[in-house]
N, CA, C and O atoms as CSV, one atom per row, in Angstrom:
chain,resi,resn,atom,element,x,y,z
A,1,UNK,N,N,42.362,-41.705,-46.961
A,1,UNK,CA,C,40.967,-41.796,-47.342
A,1,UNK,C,C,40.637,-40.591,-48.230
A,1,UNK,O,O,41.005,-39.435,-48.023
A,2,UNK,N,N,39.890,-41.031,-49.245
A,2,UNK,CA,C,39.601,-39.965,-50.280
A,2,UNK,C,C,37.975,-39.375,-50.299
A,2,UNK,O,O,37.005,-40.073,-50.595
A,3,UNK,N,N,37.922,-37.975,-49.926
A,3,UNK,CA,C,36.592,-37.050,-50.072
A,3,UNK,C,C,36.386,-36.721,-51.173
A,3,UNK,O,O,37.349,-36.427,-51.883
A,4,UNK,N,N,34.782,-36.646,-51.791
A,4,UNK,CA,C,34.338,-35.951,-52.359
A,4,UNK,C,C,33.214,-35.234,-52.594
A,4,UNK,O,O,32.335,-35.546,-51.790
A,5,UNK,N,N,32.834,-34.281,-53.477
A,5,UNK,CA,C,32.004,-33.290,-52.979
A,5,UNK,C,C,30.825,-33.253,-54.058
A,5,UNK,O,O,30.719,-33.411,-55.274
A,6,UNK,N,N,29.958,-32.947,-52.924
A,6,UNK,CA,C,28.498,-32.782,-53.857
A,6,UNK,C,C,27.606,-31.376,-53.075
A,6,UNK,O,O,27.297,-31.503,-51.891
A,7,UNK,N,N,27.406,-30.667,-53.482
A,7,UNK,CA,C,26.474,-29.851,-52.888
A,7,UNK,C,C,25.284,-29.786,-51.892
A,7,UNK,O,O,24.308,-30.371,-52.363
A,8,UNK,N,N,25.115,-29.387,-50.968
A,8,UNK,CA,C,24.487,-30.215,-49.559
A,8,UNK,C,C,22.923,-29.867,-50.629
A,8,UNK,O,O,22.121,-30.374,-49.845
A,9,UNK,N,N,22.028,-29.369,-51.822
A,9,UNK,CA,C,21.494,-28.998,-52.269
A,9,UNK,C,C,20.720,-31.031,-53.543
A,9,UNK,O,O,19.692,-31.379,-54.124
A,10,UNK,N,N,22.088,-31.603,-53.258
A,10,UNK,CA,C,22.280,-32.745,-53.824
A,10,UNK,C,C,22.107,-33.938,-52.788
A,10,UNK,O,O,21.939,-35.099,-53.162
A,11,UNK,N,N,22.162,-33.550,-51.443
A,11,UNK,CA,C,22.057,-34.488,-50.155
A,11,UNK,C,C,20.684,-34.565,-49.863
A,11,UNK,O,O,20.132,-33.565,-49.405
A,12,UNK,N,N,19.915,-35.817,-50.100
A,12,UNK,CA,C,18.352,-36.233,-49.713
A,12,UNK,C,C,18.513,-37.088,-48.827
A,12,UNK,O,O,18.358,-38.253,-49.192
A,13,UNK,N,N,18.906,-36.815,-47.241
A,13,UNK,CA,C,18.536,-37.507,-45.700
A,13,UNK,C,C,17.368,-38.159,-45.661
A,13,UNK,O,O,17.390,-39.307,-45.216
A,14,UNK,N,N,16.776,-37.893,-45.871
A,14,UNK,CA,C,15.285,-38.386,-45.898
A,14,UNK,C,C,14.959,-39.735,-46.401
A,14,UNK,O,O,14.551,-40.664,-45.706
A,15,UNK,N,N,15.206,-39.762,-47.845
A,15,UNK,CA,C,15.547,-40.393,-48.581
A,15,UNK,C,C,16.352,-41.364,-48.720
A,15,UNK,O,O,16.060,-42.368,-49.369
A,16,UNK,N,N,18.049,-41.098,-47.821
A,16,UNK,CA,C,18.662,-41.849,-47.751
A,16,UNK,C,C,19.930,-41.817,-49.006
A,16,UNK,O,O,20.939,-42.506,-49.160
A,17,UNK,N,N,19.562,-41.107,-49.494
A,17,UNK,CA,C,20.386,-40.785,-50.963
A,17,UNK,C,C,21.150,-39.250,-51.282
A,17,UNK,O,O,20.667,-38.152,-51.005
A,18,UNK,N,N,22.183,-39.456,-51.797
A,18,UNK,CA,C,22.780,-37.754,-52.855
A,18,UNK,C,C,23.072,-38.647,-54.287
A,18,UNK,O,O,23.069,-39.803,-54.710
A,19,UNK,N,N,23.318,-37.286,-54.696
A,19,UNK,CA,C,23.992,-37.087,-56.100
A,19,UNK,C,C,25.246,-36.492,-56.013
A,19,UNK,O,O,25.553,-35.659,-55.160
A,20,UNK,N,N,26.095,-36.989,-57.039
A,20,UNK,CA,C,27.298,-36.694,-57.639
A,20,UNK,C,C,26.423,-36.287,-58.948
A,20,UNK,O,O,25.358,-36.789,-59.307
A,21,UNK,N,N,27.533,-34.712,-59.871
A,21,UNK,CA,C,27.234,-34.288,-61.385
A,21,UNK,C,C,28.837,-33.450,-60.978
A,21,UNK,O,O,29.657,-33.109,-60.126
A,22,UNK,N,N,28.349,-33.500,-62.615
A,22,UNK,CA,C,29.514,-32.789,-63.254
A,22,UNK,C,C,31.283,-33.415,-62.764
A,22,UNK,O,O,31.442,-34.626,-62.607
A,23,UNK,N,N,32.357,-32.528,-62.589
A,23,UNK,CA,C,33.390,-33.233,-62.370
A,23,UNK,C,C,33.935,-34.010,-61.396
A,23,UNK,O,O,35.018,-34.591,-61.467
A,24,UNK,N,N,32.857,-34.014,-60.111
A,24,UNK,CA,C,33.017,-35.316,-59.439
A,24,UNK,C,C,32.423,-36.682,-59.812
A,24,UNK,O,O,32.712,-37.823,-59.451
A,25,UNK,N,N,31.604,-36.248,-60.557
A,25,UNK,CA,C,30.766,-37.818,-61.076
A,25,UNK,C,C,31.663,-37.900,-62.360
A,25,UNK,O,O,31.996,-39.070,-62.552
A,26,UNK,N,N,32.091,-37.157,-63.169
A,26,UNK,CA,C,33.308,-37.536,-64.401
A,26,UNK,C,C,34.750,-38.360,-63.387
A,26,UNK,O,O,35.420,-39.386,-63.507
A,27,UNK,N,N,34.716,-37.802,-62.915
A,27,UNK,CA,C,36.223,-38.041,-61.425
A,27,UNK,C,C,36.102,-39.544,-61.119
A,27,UNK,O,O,36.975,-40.380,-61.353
A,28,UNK,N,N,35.079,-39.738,-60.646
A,28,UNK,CA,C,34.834,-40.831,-60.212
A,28,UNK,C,C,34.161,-41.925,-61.062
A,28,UNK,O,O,34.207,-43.058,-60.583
A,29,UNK,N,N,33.644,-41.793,-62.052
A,29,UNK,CA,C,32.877,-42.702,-63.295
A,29,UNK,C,C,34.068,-42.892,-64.604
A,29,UNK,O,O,34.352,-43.951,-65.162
A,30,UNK,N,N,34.416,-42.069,-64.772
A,30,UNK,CA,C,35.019,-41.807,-66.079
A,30,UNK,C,C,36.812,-42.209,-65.433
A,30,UNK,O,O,37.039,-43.363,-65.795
A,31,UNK,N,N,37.440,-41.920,-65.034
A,31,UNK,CA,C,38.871,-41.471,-64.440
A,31,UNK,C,C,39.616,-42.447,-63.354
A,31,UNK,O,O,40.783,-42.825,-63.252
A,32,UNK,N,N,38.255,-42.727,-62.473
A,32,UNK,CA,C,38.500,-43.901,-61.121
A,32,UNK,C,C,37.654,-45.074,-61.447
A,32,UNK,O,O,37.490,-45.781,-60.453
A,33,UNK,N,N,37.187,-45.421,-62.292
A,33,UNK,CA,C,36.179,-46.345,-62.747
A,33,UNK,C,C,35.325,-47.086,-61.979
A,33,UNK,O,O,35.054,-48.270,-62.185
A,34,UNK,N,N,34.800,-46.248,-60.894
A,34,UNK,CA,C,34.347,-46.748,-59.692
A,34,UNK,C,C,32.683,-47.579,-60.418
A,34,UNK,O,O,31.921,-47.305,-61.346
A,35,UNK,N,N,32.750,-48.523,-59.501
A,35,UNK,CA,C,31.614,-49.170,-60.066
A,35,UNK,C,C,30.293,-49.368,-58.977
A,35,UNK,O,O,30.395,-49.092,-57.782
A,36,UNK,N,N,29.545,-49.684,-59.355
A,36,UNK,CA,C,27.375,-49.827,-58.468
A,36,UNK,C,C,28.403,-50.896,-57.427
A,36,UNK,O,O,29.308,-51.642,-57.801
A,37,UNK,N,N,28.026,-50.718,-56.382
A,37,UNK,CA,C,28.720,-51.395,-54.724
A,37,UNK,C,C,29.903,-51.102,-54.550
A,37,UNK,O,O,30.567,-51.968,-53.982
A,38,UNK,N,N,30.536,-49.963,-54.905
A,38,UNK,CA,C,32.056,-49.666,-54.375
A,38,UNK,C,C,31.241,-48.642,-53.234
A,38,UNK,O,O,30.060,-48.311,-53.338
A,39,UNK,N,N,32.400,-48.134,-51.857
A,39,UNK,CA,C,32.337,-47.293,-51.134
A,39,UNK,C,C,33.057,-46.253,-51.227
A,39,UNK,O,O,34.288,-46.228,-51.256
A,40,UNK,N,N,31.910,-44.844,-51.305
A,40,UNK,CA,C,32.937,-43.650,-51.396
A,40,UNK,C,C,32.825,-42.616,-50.543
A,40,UNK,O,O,31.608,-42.502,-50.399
A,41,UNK,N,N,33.202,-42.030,-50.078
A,41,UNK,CA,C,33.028,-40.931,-48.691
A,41,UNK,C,C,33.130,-39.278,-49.271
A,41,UNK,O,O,34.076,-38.547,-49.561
A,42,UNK,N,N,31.612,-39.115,-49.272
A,42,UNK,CA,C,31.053,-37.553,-49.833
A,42,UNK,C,C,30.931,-36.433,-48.437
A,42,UNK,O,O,30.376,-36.525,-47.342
A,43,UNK,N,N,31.523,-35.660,-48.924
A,43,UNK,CA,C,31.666,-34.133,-48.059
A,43,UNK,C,C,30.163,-33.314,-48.822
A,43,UNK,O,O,29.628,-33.570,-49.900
A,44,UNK,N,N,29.801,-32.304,-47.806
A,44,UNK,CA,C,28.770,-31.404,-48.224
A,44,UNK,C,C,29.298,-30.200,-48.278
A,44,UNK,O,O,28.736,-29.195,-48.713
A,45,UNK,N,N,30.389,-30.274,-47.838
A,45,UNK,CA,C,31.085,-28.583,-47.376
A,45,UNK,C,C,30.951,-27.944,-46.090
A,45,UNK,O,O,31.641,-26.997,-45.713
A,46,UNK,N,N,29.858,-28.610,-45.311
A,46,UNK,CA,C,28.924,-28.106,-44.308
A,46,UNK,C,C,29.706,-29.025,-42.658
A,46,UNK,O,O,29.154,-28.999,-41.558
A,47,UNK,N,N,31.114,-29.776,-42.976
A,47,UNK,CA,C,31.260,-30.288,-42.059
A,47,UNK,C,C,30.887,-31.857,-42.047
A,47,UNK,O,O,31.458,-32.663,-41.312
A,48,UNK,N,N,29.801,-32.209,-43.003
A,48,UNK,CA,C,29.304,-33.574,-42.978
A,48,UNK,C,C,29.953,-34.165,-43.587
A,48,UNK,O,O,30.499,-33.561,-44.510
A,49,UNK,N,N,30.310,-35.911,-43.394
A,49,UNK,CA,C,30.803,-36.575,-44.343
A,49,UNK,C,C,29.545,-38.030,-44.370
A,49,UNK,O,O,28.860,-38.327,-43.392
A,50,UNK,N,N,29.509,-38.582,-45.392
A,50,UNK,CA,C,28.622,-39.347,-46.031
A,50,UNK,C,C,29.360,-40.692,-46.275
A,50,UNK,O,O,29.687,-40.841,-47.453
A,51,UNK,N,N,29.801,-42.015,-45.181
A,51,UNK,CA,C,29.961,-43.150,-46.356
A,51,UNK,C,C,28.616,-43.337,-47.294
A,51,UNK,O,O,27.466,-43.133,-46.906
A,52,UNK,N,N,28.908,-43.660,-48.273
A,52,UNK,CA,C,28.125,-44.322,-49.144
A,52,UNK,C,C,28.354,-45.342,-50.131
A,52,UNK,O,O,29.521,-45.554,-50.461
A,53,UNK,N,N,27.433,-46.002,-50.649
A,53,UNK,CA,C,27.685,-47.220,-51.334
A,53,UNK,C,C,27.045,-46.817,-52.963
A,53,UNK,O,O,25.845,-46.542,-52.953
A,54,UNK,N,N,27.556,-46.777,-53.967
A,54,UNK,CA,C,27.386,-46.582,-55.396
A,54,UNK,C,C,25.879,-47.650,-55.513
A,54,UNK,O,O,25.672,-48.850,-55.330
A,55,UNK,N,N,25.265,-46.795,-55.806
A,55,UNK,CA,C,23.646,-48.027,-56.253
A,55,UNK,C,C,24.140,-47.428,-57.909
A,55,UNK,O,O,24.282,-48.284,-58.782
A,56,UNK,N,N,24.255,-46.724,-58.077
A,56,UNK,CA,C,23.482,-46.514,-59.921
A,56,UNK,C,C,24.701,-45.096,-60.415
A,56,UNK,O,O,25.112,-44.083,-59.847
A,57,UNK,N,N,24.881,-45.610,-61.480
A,57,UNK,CA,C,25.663,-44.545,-62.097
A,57,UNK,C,C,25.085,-44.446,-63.733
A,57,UNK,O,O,25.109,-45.189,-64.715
A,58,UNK,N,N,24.539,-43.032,-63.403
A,58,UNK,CA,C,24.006,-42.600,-65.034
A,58,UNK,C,C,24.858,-41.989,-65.895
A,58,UNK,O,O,26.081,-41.913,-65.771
A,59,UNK,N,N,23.861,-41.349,-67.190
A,59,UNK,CA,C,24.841,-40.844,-68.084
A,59,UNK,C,C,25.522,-39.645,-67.562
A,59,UNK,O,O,26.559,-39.188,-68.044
A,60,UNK,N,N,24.821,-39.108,-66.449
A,60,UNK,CA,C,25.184,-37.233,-65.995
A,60,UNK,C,C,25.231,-37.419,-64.681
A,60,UNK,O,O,25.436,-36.347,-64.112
A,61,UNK,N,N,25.119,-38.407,-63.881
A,61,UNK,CA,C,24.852,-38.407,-62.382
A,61,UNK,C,C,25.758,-39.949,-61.686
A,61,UNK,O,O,26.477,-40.735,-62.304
A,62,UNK,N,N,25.448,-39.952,-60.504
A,62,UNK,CA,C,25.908,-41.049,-60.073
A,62,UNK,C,C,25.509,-40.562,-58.497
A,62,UNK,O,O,25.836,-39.637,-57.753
A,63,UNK,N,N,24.501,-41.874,-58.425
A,63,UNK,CA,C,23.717,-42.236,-57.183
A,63,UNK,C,C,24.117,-42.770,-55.908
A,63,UNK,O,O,23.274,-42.985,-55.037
C-alpha cells in the first residue's frame, strides 16, 4: 500500500477534505495518472493516515 503526504496544515476534518500541492500532487496527477474516484491513502506526518477518494484535481492542487 502506497502513502502520501500532505501537511496536517492542508488536512480540513471538519470539512471532510485535504489538499495535495507541489510534488505529491505532480506524483500523483502528472507521473501516476491518478484520476477524480481513484483511492489514495494520505499521511499527515502526525501518525494519521487518511483513505480518500480523488473528487477534483486542479492545475496546482488535487482534492
Amino acid at each position: 500500500m502506497e502513502y502520501y503526504y500532505t501537511p496536517s496544515e492542508n488536512v480540513f476534518e471538519s470539512e471532510n477534505k485535504l489538499y495535495l500541492r507541489d510534488f505529491e500532487f505532480k506524483h500523483l496527477a502528472k507521473v501516476l495518472r491518478k484520476k477524480t474516484g481513484d483511492i489514495v491513502f494520505i499521511t499527515d506526518g502526525n501518525k494519521n493516515i487518511y483513505q480518500c477518494v480523488i473528487t477534483e484535481i486542479g492545475k496546482m492542487k488535487l482534492l
